[in-house]
PLY file of the C-alpha trace (Angstrom):
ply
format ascii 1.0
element vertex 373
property float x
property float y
property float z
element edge 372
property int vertex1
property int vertex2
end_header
-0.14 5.33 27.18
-2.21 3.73 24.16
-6.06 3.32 25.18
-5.99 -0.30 25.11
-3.68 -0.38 28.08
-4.64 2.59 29.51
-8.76 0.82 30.29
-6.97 -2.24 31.74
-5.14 -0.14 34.48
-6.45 -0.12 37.54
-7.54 3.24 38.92
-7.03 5.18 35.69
-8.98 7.82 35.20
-9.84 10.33 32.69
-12.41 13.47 32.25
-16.06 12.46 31.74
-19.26 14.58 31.13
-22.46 13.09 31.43
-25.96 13.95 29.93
-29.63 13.32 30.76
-31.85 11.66 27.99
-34.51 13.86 29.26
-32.28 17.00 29.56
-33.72 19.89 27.33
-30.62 20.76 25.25
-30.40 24.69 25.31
-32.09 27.35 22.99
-30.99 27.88 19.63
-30.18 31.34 18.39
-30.47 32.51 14.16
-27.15 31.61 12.75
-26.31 35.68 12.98
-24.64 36.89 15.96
-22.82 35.46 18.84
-24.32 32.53 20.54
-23.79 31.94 24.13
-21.31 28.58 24.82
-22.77 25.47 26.44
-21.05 24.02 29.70
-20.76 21.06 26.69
-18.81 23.35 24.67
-17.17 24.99 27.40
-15.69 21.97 28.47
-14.67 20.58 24.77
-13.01 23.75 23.66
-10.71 24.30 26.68
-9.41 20.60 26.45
-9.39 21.10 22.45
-6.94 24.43 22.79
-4.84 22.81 25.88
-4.29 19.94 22.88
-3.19 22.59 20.59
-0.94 24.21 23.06
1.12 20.74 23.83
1.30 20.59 19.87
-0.99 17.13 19.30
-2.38 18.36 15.87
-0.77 18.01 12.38
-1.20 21.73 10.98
-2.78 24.30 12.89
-6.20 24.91 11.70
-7.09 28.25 13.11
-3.94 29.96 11.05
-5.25 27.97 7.77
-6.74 30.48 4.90
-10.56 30.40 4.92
-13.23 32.35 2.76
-16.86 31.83 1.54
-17.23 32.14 -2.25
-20.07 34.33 -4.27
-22.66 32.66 -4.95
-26.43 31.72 -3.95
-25.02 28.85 -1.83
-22.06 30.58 -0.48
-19.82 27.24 -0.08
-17.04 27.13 2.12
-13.03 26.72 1.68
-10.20 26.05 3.75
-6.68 25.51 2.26
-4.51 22.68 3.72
-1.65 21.83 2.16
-0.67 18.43 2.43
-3.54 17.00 4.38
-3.78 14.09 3.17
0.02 13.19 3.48
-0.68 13.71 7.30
-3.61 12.10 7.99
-3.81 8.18 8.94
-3.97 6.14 5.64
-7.68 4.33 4.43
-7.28 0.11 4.99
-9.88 -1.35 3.64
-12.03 -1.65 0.36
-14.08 1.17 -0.35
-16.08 -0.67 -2.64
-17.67 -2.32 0.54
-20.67 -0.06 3.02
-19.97 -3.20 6.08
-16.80 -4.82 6.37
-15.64 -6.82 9.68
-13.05 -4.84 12.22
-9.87 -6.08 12.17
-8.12 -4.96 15.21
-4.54 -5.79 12.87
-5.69 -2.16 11.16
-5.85 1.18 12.41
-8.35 1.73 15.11
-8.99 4.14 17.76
-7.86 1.44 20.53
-4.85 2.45 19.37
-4.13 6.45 19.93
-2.84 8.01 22.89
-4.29 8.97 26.25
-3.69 12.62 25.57
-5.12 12.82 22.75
-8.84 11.79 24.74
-11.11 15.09 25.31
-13.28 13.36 27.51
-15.32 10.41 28.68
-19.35 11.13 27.33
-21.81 9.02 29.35
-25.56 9.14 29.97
-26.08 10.09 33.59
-28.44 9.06 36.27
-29.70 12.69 37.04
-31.86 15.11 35.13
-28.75 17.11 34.91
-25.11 17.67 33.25
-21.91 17.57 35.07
-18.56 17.51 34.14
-15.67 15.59 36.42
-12.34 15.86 35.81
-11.12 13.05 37.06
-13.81 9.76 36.61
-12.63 5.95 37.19
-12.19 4.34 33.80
-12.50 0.09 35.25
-15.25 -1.50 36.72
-14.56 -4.63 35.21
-17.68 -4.33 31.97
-17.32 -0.65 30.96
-16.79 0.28 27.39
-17.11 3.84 27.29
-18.16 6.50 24.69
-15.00 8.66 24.15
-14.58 11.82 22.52
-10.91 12.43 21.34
-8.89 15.26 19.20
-8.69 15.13 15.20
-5.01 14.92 15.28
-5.71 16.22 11.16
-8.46 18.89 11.81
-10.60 20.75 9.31
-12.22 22.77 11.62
-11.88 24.69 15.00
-13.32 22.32 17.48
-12.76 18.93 15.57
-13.19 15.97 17.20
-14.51 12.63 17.02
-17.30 10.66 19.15
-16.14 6.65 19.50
-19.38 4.77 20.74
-18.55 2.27 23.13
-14.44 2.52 22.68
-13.50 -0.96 23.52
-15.92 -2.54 21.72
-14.26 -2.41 18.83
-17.56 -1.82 16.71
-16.64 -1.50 12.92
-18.57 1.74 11.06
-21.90 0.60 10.80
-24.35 3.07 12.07
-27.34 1.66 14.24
-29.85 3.26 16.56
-27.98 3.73 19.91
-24.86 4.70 17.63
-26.66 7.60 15.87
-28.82 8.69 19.31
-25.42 8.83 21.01
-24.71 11.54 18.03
-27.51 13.43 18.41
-27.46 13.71 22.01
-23.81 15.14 21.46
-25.26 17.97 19.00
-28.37 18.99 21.44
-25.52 19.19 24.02
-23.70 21.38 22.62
-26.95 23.47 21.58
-25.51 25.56 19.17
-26.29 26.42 15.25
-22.22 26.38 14.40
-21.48 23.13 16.07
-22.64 19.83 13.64
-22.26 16.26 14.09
-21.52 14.41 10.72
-21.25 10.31 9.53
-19.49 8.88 6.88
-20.01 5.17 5.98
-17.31 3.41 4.55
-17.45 4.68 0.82
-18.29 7.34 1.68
-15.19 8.45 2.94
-14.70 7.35 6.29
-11.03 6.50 6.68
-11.01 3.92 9.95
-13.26 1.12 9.65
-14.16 1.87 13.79
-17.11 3.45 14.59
-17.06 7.12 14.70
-18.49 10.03 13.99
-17.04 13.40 13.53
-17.93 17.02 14.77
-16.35 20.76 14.67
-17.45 24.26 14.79
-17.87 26.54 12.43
-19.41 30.35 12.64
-20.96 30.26 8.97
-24.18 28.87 7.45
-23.38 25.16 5.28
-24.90 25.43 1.92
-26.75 22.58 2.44
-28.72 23.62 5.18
-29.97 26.97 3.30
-30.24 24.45 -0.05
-34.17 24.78 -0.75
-36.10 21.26 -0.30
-39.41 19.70 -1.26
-41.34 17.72 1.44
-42.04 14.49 0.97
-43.85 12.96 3.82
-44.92 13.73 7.19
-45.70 10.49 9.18
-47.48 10.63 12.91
-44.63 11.19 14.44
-44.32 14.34 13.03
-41.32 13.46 11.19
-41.15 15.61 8.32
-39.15 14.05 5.38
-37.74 16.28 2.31
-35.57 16.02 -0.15
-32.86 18.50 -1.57
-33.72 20.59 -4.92
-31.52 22.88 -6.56
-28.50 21.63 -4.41
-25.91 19.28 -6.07
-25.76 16.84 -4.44
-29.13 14.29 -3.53
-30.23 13.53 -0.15
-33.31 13.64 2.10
-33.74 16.00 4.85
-35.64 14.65 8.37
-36.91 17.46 10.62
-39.98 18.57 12.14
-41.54 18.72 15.75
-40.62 14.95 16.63
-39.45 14.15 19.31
-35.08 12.69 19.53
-36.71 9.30 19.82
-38.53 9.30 16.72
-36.52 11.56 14.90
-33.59 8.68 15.58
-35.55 5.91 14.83
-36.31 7.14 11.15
-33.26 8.23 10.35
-31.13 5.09 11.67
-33.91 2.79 9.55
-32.97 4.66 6.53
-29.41 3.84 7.12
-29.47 0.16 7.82
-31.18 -0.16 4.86
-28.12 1.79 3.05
-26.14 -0.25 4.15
-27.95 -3.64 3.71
-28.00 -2.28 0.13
-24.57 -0.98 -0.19
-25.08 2.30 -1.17
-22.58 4.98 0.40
-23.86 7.70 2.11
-22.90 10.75 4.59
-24.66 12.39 7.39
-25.14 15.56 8.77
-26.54 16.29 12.26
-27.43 20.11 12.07
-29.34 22.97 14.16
-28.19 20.96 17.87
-30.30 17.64 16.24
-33.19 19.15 15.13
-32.55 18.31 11.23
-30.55 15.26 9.74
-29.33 15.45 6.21
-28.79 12.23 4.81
-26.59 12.55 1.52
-26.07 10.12 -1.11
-22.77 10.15 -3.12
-20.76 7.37 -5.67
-17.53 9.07 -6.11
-15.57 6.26 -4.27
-17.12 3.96 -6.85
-16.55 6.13 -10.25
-13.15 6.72 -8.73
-12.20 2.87 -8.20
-13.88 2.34 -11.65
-11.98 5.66 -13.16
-14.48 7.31 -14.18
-13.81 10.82 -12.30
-12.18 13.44 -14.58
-8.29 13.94 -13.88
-8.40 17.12 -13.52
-10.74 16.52 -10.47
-8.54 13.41 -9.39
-5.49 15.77 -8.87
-7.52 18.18 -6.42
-7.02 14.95 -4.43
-10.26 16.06 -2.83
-12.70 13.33 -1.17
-15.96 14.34 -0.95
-16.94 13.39 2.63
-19.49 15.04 5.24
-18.13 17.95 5.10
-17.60 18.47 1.66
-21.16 17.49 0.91
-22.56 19.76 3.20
-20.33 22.58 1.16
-17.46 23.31 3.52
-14.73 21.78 1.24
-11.12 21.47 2.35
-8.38 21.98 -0.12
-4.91 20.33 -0.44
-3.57 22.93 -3.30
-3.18 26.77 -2.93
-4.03 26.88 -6.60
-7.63 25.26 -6.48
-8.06 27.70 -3.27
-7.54 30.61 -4.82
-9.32 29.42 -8.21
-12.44 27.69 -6.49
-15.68 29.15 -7.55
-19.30 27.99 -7.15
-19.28 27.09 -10.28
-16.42 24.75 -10.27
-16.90 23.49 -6.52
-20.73 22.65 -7.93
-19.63 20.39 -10.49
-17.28 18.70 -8.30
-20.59 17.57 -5.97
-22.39 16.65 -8.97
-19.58 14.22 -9.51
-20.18 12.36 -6.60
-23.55 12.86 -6.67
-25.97 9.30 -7.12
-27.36 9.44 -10.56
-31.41 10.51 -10.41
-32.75 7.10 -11.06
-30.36 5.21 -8.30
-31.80 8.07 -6.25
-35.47 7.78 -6.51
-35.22 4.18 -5.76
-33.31 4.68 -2.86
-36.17 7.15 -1.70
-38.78 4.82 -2.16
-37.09 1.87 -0.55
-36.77 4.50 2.38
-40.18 5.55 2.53
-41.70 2.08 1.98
-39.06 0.95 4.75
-39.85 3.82 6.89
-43.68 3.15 7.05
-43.77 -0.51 6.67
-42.22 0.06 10.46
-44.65 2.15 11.49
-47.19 0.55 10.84
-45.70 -2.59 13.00
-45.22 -0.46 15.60
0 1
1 2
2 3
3 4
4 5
5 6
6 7
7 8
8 9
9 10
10 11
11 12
12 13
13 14
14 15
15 16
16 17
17 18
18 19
19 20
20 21
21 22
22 23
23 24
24 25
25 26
26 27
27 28
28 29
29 30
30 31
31 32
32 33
33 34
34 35
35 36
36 37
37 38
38 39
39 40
40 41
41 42
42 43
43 44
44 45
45 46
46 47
47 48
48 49
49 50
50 51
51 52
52 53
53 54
54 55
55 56
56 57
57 58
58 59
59 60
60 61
61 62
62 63
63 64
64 65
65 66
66 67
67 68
68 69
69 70
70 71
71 72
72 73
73 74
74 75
75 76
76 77
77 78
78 79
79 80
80 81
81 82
82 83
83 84
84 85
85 86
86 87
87 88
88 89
89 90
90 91
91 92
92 93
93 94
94 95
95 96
96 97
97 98
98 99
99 100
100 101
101 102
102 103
103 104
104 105
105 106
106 107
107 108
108 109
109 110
110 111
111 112
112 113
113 114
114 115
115 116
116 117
117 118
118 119
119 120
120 121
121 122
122 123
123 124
124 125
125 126
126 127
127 128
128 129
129 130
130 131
131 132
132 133
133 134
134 135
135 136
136 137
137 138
138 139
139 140
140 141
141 142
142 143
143 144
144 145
145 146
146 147
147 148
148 149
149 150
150 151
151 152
152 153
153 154
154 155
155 156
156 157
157 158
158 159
159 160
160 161
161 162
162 163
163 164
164 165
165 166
166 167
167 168
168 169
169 170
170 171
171 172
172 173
173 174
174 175
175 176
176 177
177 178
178 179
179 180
180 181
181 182
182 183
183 184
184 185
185 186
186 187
187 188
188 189
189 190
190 191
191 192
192 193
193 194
194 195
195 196
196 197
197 198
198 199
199 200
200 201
201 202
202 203
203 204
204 205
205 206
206 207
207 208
208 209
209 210
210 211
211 212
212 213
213 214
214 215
215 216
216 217
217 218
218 219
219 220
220 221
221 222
222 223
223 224
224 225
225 226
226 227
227 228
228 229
229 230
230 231
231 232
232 233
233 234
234 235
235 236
236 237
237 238
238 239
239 240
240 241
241 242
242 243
243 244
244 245
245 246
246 247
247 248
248 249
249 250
250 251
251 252
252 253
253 254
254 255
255 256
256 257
257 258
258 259
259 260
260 261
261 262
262 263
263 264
264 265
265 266
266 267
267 268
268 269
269 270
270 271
271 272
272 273
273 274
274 275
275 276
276 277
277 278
278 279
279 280
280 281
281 282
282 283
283 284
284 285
285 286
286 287
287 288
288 289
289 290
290 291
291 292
292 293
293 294
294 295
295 296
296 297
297 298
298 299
299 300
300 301
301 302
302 303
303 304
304 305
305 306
306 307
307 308
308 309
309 310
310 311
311 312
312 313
313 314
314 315
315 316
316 317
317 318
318 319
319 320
320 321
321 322
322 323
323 324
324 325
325 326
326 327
327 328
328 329
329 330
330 331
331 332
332 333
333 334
334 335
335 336
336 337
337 338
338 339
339 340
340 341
341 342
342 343
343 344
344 345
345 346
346 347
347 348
348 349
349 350
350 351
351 352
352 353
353 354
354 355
355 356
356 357
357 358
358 359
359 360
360 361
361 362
362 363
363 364
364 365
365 366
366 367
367 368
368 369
369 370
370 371
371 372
């Protein structure tokens, strides 16, 4: 049964899991060593195998060839061969950060019941809970769904659909990207990240989604060294990347989820006012948000990316960004070095002047809106 129906039957039901807003999230360990599994985790991994079992995924990711390279940032690869003939096609312009939905497309209305994790709802207790079996219809209810990558790159892979029915094209907002976050401190673990890619920047459904999967291994980008920028009140710290090749700003500190949304989702409305691509990475359970800047959509549509790098038929989203890059040909697997996967990045990166204007339009943004609050 397709989504769409399934929400207008009465008495369906589905798995939820619910989450308190002022729920403490659970400790994070160093990224070395075994960390102990969250009832969040607990729950999404045992419906994520029972979808491998009944055979819902295109390729079975935990039998696909992995290694980290040499290298001071130690990047990531996993072969693949044939993703991208597998996964659902990109139908829209990519030329365009905010385009309308058009429920005509692709959207995640669309996919099957079985291919729905669970239901992930805010609570009215200080507590979590997971039900098994929770009552879909009340007549107004649009809920947050998490379903199965049906093309994973990652054990764990799945995606977070605010408000399903809604029908909400990818444009991230404040709710959107607190929903995110409150799905990383859930799962309160170092290997499991939430990331964001705005249309050009990679995302493939023009629905609003974000991704997430676990991964035992450090991303380059989070030990990429950074400069800080700012610190407002808040105690929102505010970096940027150095030495890393790919630009973006880095939001962390001692702030609280509130704040530490509210900063973040400012910075990208006002991406996406100004059509400028970007990708985002949720890291250490929410703590630290990478926001990454990239134009290889752009150089590609305008052919400007080397053919040689055209025929890796890599597209540098999230994931590749953050330096865990997933490869379509056994030959750039076993070839990939730091070197080479470097210079990819830097292909996508924004150039240095687009970038500092960006930053100040950010920061100027960022404390304008303080300072009205």
């Amino acid at each position: 049964m397709l989504l769409s129906n399934l929400f207008l039957t009465p008495g369906a039901k589905l798995p939820l899991y619910t989450f308190s807003k002022s729920n403490a999230g659970y400790a994070l360990n160093s990224f070395a060593g075994k960390q102990p599994c969250s009832p969040f985790l607990d729950a999404l991994f045992k419906a994520w195998e029972e979808r491998k079992t009944r055979g819902l995924f295109h390729h079975d990711i935990t039998n696909s060839p992995m290694k980290i390279l040499q290298g001071e940032l130690g990047f990531i690869t996993t072969l693949v061969e044939g993703r991208d003939q597998k996964k659902r096609p990109t139908e829209f312009k990519i030329d365009q950060v905010l385009q309308p939905f058009n429920k005509e497309k692709f959207n995640f209305t669309k996919v099957a019941e079985k291919e729905v994790i669970f239901l992930f709802e805010q609570g009215k207790t200080s507590g979590t809970g997971y039900f098994e079996c929770s009552s879909t219809t009340d007549g107004c209810y649009s809920p947050n769904a998490i379903l199965i990558n049906v093309s994973p790159i990652g054990y764990g892979h799945v995606l977070l659909i605010p408000h399903l029915l809604d029908c909400l094209p990818q444009r991230m907002d404040h709710d959107s990207f607190y929903l995110a976050l409150c799905m990383a401190k859930q799962a309160g673990s170092r290997y499991f990240r939430v990331g964001y890619n705005s249309l050009g920047g990679f995302a493939t459904i023009n629905h609003l989604h974000f991704q997430a999967n676990y991964l035992e291994a450090e991303f380059p980008v989070e030990k990429a060294k950074t400069k800080e920028i700012q610190t407002l009140e808040s105690k929102v710290k505010i970096s940027e990347l150095t030495s890393y090749p790919i630009r973006g700003l880095v939001f962390e500190g001692e702030a609280s989820l509130d704040d530490l949304c509210g900063v973040v989702s400012l910075s990208t409305v006002l991406l996406q006012k100004e059509n400028t691509p970007f990708n985002v990475l949720i890291s250490e359970s929410g703590k630290r948000i990478f926001l990454l800047l990239q134009c290889y959509a752009k150089k590609l549509a305008l052919g400007q990316v080397r053919q040689e790098l055209v025929e890796t038929q890599i597209n540098p989203a999230v994931w590749e960004l953050s330096g865990h890059l997933v490869l379509k040909r056994r030959k750039d697997y076993e070839v990939a070095t730091e070197t080479s996967l470097s210079k990819l990045l830097a292909e996508a990166a924004l150039p240095e002047n687009q970038f500092q204007e960006v930053k100040k339009n950010i920061l100027s943004s960022v404390v304008q809106r303080i300072c009205k609050s």
